[in-house]
MDAnalysis code that builds the backbone (N, CA, C; Angstrom):
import MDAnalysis as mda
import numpy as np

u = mda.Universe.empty(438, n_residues=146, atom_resindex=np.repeat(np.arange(146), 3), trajectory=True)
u.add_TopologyAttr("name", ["N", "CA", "C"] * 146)
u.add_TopologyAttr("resid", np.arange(1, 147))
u.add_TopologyAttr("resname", ["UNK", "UNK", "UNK", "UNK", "UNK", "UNK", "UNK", "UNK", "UNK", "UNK", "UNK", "UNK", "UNK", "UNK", "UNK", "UNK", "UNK", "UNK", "UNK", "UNK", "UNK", "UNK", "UNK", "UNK", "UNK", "UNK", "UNK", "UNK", "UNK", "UNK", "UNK", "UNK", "UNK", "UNK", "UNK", "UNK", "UNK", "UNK", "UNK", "UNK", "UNK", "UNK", "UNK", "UNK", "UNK", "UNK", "UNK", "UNK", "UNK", "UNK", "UNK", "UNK", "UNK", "UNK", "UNK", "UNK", "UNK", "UNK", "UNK", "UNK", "UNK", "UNK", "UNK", "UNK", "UNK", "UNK", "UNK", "UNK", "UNK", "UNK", "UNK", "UNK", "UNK", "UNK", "UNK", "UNK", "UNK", "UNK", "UNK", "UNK", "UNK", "UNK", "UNK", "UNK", "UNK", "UNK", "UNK", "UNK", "UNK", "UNK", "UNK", "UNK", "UNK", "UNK", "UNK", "UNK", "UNK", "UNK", "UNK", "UNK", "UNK", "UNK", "UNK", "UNK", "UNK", "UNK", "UNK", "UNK", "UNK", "UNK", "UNK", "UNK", "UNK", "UNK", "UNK", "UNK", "UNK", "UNK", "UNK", "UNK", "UNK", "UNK", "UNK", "UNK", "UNK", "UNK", "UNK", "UNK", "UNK", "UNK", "UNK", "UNK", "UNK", "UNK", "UNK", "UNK", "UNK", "UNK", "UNK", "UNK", "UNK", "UNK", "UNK", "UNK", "UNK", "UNK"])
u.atoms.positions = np.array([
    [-124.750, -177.862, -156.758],
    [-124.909, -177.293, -155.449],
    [-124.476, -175.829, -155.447],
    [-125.192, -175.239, -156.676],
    [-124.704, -173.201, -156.225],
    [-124.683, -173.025, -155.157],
    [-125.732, -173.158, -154.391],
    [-126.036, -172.340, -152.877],
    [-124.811, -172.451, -152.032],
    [-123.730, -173.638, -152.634],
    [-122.625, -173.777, -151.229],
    [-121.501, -172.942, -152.249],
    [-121.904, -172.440, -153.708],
    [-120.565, -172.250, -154.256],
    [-120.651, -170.368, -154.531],
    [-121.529, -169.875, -154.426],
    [-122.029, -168.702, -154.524],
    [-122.695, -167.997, -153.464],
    [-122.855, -166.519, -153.677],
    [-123.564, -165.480, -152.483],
    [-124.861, -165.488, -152.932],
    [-125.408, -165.072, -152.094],
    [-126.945, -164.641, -152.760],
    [-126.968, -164.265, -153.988],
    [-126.118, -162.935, -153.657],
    [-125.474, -161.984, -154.747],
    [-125.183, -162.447, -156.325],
    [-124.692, -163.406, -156.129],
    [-123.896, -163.742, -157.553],
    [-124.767, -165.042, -158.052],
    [-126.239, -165.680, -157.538],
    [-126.605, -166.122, -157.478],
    [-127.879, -165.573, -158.821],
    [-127.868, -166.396, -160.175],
    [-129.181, -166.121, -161.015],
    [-130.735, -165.830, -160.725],
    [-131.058, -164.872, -161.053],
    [-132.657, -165.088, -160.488],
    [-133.272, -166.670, -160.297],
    [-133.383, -167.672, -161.403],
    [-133.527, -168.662, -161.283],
    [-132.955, -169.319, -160.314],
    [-131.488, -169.240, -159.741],
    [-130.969, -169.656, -158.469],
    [-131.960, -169.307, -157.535],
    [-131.767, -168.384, -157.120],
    [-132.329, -167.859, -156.442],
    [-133.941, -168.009, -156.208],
    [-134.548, -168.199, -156.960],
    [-135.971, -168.259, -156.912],
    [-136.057, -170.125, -156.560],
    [-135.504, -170.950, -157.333],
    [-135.056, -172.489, -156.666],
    [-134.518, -172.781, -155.062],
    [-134.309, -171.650, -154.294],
    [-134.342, -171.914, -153.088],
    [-135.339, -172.195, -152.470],
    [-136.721, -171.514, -152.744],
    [-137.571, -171.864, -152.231],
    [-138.228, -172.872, -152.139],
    [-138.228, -173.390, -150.930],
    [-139.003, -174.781, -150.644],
    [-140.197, -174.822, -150.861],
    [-141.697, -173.940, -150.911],
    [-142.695, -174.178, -151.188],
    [-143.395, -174.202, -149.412],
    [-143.164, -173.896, -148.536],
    [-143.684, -174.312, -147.188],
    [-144.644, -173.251, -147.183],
    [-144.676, -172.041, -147.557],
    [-146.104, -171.417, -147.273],
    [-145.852, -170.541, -145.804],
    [-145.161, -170.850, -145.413],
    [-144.596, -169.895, -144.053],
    [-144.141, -168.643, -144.183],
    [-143.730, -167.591, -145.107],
    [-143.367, -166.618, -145.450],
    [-144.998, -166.004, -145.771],
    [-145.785, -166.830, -146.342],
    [-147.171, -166.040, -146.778],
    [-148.027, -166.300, -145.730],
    [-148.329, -166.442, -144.358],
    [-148.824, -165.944, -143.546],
    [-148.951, -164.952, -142.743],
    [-149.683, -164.209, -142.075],
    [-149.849, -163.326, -141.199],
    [-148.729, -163.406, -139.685],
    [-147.704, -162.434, -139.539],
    [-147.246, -162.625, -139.011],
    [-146.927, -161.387, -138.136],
    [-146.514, -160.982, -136.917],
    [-146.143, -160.157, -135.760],
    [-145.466, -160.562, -134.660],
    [-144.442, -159.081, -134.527],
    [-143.855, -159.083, -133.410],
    [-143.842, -159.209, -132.237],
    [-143.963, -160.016, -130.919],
    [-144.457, -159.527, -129.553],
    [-143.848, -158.883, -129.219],
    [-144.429, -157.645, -128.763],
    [-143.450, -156.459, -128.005],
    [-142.690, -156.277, -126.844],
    [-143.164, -157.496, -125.991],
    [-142.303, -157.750, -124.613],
    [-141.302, -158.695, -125.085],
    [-141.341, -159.867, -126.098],
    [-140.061, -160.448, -125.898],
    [-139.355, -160.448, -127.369],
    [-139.763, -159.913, -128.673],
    [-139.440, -160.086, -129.782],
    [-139.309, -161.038, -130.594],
    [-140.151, -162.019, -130.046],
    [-140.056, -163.420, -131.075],
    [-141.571, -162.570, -131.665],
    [-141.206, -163.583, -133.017],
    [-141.914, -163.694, -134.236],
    [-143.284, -164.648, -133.997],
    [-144.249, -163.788, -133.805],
    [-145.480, -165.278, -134.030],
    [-146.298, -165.359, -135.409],
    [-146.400, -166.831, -135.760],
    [-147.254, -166.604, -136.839],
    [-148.449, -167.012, -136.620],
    [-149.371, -166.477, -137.167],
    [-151.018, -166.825, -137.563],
    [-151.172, -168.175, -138.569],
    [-151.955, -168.880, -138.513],
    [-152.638, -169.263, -140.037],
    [-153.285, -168.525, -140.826],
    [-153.581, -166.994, -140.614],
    [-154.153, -166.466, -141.483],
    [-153.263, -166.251, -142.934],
    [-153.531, -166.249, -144.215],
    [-152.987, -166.648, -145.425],
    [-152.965, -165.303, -146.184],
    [-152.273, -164.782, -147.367],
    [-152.392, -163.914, -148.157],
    [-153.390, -163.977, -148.727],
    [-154.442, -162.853, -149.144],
    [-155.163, -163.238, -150.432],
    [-154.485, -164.317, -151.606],
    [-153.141, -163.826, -151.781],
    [-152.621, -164.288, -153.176],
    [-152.424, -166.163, -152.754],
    [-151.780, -166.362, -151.826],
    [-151.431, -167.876, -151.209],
    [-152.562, -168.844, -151.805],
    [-151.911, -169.673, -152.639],
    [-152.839, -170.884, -153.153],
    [-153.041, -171.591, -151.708],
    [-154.084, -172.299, -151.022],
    [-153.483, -173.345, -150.044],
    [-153.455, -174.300, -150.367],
    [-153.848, -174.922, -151.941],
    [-153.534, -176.459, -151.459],
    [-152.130, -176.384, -152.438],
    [-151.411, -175.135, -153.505],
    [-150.410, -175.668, -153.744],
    [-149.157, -175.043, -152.898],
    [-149.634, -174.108, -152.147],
    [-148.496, -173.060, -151.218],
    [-147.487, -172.324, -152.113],
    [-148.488, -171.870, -153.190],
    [-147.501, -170.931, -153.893],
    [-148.278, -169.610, -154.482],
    [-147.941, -168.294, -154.643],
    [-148.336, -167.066, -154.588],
    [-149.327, -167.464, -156.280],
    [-150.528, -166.921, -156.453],
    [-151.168, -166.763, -157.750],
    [-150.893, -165.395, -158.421],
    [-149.799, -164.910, -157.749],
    [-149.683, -163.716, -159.011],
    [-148.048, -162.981, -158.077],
    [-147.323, -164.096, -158.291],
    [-145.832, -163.491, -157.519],
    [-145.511, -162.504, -158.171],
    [-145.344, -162.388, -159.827],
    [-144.681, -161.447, -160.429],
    [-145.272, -159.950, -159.924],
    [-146.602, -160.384, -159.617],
    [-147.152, -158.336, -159.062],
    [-147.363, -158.489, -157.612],
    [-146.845, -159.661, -156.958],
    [-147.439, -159.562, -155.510],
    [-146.540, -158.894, -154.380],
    [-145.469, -157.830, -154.792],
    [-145.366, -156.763, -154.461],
    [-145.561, -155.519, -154.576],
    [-146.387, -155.376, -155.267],
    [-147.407, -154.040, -156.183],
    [-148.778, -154.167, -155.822],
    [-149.822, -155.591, -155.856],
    [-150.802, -155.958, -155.375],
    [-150.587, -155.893, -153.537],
    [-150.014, -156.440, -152.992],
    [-149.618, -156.656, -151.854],
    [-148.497, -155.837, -151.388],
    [-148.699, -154.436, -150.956],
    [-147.704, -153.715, -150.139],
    [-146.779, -154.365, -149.145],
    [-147.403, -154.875, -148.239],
    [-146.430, -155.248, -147.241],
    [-145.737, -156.896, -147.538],
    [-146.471, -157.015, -149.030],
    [-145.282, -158.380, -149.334],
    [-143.684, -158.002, -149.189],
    [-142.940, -158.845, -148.776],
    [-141.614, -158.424, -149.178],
    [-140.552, -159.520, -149.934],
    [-140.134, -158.525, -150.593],
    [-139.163, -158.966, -151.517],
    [-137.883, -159.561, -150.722],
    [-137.422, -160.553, -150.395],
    [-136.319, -161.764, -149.527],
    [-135.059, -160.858, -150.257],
    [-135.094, -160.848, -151.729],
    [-133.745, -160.443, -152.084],
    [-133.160, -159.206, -151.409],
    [-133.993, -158.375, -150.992],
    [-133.640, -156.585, -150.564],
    [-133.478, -157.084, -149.370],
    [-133.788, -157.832, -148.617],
    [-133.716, -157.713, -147.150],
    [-132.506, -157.537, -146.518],
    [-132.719, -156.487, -145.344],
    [-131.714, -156.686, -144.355],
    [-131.172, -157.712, -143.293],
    [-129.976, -157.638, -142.824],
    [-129.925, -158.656, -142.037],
    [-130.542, -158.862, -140.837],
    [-131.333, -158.049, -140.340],
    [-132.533, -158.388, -139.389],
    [-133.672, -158.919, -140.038],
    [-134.245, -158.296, -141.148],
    [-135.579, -158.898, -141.439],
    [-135.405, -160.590, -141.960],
    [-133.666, -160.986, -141.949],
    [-134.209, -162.545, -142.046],
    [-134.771, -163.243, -140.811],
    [-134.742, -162.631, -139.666],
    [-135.620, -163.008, -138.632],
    [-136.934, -163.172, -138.778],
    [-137.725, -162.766, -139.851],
    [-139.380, -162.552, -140.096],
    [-139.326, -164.147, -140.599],
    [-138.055, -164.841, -141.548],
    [-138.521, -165.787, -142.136],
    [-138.315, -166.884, -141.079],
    [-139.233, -167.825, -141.116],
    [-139.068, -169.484, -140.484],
    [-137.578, -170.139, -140.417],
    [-137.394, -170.663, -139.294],
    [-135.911, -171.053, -138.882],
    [-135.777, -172.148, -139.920],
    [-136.620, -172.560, -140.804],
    [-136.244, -173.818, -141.932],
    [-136.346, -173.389, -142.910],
    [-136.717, -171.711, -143.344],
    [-136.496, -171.589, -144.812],
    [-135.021, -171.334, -145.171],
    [-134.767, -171.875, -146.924],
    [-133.582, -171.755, -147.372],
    [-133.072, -170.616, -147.037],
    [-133.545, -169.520, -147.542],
    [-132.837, -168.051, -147.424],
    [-132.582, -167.849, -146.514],
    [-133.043, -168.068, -145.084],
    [-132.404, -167.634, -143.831],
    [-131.575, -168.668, -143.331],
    [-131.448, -169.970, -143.629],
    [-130.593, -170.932, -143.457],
    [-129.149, -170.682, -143.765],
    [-129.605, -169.659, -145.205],
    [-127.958, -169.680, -146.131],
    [-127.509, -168.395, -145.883],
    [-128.508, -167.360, -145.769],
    [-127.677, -166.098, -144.630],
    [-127.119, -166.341, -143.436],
    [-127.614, -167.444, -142.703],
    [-127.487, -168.166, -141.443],
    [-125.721, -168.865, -141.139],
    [-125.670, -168.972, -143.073],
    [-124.208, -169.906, -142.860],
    [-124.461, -171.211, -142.889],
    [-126.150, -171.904, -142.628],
    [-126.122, -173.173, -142.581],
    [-126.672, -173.815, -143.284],
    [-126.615, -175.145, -143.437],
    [-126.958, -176.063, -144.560],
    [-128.669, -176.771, -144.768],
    [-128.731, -176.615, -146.004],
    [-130.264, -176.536, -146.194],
    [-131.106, -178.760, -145.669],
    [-131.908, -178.376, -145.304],
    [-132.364, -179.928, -144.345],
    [-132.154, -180.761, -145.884],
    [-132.319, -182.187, -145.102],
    [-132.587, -182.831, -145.932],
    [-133.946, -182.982, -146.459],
    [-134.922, -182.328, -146.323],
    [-136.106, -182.465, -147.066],
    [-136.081, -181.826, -147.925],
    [-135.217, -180.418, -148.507],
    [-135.275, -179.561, -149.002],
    [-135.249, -179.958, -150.653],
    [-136.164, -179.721, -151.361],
    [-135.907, -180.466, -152.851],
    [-134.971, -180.168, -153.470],
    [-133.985, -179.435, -153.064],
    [-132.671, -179.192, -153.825],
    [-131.728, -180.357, -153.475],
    [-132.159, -180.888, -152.342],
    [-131.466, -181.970, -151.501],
    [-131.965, -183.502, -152.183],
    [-133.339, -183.335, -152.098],
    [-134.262, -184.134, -151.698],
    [-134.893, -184.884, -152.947],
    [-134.501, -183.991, -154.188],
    [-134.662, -184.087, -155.300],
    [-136.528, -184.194, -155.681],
    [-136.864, -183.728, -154.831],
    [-138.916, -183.708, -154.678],
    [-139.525, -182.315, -154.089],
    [-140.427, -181.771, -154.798],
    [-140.977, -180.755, -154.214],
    [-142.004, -181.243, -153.177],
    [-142.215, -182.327, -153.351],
    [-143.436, -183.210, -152.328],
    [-142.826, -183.234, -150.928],
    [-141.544, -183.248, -150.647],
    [-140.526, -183.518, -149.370],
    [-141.008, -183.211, -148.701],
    [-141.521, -181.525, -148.621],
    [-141.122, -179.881, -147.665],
    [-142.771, -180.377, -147.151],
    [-143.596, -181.205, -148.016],
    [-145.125, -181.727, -147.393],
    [-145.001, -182.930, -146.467],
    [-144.232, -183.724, -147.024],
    [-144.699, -185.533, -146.570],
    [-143.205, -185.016, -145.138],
    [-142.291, -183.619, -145.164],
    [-142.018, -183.344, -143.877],
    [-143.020, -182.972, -143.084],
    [-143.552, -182.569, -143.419],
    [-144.456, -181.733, -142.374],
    [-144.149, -180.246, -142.383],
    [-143.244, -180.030, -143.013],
    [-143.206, -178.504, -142.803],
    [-143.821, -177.383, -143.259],
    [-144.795, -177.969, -144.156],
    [-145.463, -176.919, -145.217],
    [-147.107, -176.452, -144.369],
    [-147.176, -175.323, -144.804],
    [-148.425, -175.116, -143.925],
    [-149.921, -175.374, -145.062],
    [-149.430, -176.221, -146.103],
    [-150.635, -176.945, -147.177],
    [-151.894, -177.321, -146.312],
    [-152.771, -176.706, -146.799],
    [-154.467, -176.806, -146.630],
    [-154.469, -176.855, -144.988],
    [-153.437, -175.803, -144.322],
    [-153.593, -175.457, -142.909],
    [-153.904, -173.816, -142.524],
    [-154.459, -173.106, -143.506],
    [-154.160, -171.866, -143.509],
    [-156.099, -171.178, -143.473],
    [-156.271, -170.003, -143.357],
    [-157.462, -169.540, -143.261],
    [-157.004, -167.825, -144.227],
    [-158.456, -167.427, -145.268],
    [-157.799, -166.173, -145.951],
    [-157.870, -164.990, -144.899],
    [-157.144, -164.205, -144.987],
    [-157.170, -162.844, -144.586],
    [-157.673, -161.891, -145.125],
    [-159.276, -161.924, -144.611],
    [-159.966, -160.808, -144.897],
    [-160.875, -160.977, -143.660],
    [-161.335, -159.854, -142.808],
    [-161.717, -159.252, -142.394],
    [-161.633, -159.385, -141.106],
    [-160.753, -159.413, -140.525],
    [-160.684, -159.841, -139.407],
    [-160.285, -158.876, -138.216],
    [-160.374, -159.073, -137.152],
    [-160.533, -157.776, -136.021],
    [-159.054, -158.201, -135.309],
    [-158.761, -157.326, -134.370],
    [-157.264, -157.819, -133.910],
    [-157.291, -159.023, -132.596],
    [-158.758, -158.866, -132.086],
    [-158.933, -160.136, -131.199],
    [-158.883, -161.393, -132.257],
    [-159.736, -161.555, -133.378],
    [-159.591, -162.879, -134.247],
    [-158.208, -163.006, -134.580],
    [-157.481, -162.390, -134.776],
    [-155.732, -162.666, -135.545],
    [-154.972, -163.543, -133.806],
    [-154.822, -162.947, -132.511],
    [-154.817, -163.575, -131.858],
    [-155.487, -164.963, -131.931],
    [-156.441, -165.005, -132.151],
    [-157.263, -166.743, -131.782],
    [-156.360, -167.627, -132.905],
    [-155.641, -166.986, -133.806],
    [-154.882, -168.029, -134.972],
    [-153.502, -167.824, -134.874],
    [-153.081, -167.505, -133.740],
    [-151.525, -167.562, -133.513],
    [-151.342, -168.836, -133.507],
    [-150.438, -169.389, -134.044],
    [-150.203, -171.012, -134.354],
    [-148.428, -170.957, -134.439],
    [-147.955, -172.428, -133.524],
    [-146.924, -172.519, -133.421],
    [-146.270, -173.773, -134.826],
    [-145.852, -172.979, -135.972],
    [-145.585, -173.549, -137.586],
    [-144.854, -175.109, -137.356],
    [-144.331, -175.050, -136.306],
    [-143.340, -176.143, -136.497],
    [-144.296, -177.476, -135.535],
    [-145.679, -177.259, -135.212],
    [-146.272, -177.897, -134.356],
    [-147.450, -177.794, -135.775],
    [-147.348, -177.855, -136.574],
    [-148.525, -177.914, -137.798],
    [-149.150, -178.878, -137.860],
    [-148.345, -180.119, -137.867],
    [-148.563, -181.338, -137.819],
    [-149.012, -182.231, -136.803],
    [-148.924, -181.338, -136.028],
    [-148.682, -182.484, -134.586],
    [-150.354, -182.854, -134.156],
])
């Protein structure tokens, strides 16, 4: 259990990269509303976003390929607001303890799916789209399933 015995900080790349649950919620299209500051997300998907395995096809350059990807490790303590109230990394900046679906928990990468939390083969690619279409795919993540 590193994550309860270590900082981010002192935490191995491999630590660190094992936080991730696989949910696919970080690689969607996402924006600020300007009247109240919550976070909405789209289903629209990265180019890079596999959807049926919810994992990046080229992470090692998909901050070089993808400008506005961002790197979780650099972040400030506001931009963990961009991530989903159930991913690890903002859970454990959060102070709080990762769910029980979480395969570090859960001992299954299948969990973060057969929860419901993963946005697997729920996503649409992002290309070409106008700013009225990105509205029509505002989608509430934690209602994926429902």
């Amino acid at each position: 259990m590193f994550w309860k015995e270590k900082s981010a900080a002192e935490m191995s790349d491999d630590e660190w990269e094992s936080l991730c649950d696989g949910c696919g919620r970080c690689c969607v299209w996402k924006f600020e509303d300007e009247d109240s500051a919550e976070i909405l997300y789209t289903d629209i998907r990265c180019h890079l976003f596999n959807d049926n395995t919810c994992r990046c096809t080229d992470y090692p350059q998909r901050t070089t390929i993808v400008p506005d990807c961002m790197d979780i490790r650099t972040f400030s303590d506001q931009q963990y607001s961009w991530l989903p109230e159930s991913c690890a990394y903002r859970l454990l900046h959060e102070g709080k303890p990762l769910f029980a679906w979480h395969h570090l928990i859960s001992g299954s990468k299948d969990s973060v799916h057969a929860a419901g939390i993963s946005l697997r083969k729920k996503t649409v690619c992002g290309e070409n789209f106008t700013e009225e279409d990105i509205v029509r795919h505002i989608i509430d993540p934690d209602e994926a399933d429902a």
